[in-house]
matplotlib code that plots the C-alpha trace (Angstrom):
import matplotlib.pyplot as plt

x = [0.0, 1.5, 1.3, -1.0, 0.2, 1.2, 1.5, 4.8, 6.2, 9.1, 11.4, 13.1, 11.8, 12.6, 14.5, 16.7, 17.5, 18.0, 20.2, 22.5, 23.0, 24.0, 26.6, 27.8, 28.3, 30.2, 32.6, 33.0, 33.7, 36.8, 37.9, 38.5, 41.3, 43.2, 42.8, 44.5, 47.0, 47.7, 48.1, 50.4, 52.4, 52.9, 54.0, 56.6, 57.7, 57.9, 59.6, 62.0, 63.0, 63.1, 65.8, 67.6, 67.7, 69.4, 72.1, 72.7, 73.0, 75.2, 77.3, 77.4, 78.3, 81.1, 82.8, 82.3, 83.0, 85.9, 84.4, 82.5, 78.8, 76.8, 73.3, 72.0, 69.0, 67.2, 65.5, 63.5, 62.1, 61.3, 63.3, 66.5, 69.4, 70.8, 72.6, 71.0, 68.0, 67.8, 65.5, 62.9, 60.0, 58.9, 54.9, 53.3, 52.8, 56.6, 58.7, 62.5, 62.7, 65.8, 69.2, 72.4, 75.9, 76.8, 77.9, 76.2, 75.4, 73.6, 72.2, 68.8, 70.7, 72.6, 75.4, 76.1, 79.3, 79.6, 83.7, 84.8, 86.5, 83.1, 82.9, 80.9, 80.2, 77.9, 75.5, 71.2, 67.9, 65.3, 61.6, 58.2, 54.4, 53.3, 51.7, 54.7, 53.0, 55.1, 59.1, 61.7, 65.8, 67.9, 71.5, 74.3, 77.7, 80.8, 83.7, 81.6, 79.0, 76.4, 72.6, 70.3, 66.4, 64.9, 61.3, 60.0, 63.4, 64.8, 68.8]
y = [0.0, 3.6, 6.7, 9.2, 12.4, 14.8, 12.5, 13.0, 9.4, 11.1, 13.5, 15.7, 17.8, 21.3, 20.4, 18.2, 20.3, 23.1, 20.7, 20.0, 23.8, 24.0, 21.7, 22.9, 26.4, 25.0, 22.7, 26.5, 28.2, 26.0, 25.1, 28.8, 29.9, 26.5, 27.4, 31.0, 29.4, 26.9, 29.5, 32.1, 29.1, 28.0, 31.4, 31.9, 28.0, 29.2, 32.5, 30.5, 28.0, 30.9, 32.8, 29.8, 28.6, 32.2, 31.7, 28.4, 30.0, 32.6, 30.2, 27.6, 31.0, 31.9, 28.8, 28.4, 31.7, 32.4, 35.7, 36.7, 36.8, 39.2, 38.5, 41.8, 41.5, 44.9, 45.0, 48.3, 47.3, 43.3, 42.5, 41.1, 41.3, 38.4, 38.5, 37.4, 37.5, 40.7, 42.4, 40.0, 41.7, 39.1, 39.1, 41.4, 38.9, 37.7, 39.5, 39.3, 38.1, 38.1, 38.5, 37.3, 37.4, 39.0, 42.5, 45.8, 47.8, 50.9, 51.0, 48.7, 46.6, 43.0, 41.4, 37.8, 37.0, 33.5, 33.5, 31.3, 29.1, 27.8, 29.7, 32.7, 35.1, 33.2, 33.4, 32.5, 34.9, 34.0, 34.5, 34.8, 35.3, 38.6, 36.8, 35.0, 31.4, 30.0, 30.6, 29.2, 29.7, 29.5, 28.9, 29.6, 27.6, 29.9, 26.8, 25.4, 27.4, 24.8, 26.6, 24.8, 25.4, 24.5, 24.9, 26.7, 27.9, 31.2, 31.7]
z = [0.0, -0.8, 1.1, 0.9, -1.0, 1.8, 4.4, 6.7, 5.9, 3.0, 3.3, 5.3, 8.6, 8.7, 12.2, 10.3, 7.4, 10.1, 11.9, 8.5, 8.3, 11.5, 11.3, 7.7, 9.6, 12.7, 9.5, 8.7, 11.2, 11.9, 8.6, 7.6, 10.3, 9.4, 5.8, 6.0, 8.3, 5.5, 2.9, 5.0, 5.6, 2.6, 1.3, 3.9, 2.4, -0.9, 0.0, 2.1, -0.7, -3.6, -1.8, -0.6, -4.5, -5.4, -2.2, -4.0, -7.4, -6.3, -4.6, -8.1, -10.1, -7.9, -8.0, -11.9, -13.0, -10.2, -8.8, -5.5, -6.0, -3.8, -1.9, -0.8, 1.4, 1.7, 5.3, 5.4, 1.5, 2.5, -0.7, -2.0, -5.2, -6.7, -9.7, -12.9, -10.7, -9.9, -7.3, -5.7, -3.9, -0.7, -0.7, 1.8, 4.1, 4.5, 6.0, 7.0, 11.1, 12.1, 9.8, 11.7, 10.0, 6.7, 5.7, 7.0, 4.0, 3.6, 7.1, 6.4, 3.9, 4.6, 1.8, 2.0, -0.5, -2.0, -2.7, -5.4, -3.3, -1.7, 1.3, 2.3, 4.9, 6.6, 8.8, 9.0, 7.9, 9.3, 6.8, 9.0, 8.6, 9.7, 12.8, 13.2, 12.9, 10.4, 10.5, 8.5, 8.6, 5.7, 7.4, 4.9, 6.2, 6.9, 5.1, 3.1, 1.6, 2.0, 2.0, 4.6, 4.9, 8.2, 9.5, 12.6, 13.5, 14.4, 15.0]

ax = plt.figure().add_subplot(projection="3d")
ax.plot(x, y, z, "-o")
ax.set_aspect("equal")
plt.show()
């Protein structure tokens, strides 16, 4: 035997659909924070790894071409000069945390030089979020030149 039309045997009651909104909005609500965490992170990442792959350049280019290569990080204009690269702007949201080692230049600005022997200046720079969630350290060896990323880490 079949329902009746109208009768309350199919479907949905408003308290349920009510209920699935409810709980779509709470998924929400906590999802969103995670995902702008997730996206500030991984610019500071990619920030991290860009500038670390033009330390490595410099370094490759001083040892094959036999001259000192410069990194000049510009702290007051959140950008930095490689050569062949020239000037890369860090996105609004990245900024420069802490600089230790290298060359005062200029007042705001710090040189890193790659010598073609394999060494440099040394010293570690330190990219953050603008809240400061997500940190990362690019560590550039004194002897052997050797550029090293690391995560959450501050000199």
């Amino acid at each position: 035997m079949t329902s009746p039309v109208g009768s309350a045997a199919r479907g949905f009651t408003l308290i349920e659909l009510m209920l699935v909104l409810l709980l779509l909005a709470i998924a929400t609500v906590i999802a969103l924070p995670n995902l702008d965490k997730g996206l500030r992170d991984r610019e500071v990442k990619r920030s991290a790894l860009g500038l670390a792959a033009a330390a490595r350049s410099l370094r490759s280019r001083a040892l094959d071409e036999g001259m000192p290569q410069q990194l000049v990080l510009n702290l007051a204009q959140n950008n930095y000069r490689a050569a062949r690269q020239g000037e890369v702007q860090l996105p609004s949201e990245v900024r420069f945390a802490e600089v230790v080692g290298g060359e005062i230049v200029d007042g705001a600005a710090r040189q890193f030089v790659f010598f073609p022997n394999g060494s440099s200046h040394g010293g570690s720079i330190a990219l953050s979020s603008e809240g400061g969630a997500a940190t990362y350290s690019i560590r550039l060896e004194p002897l052997t030149g050797k550029v090293v990323v690391l995560a959450g880490e501050q000199s």
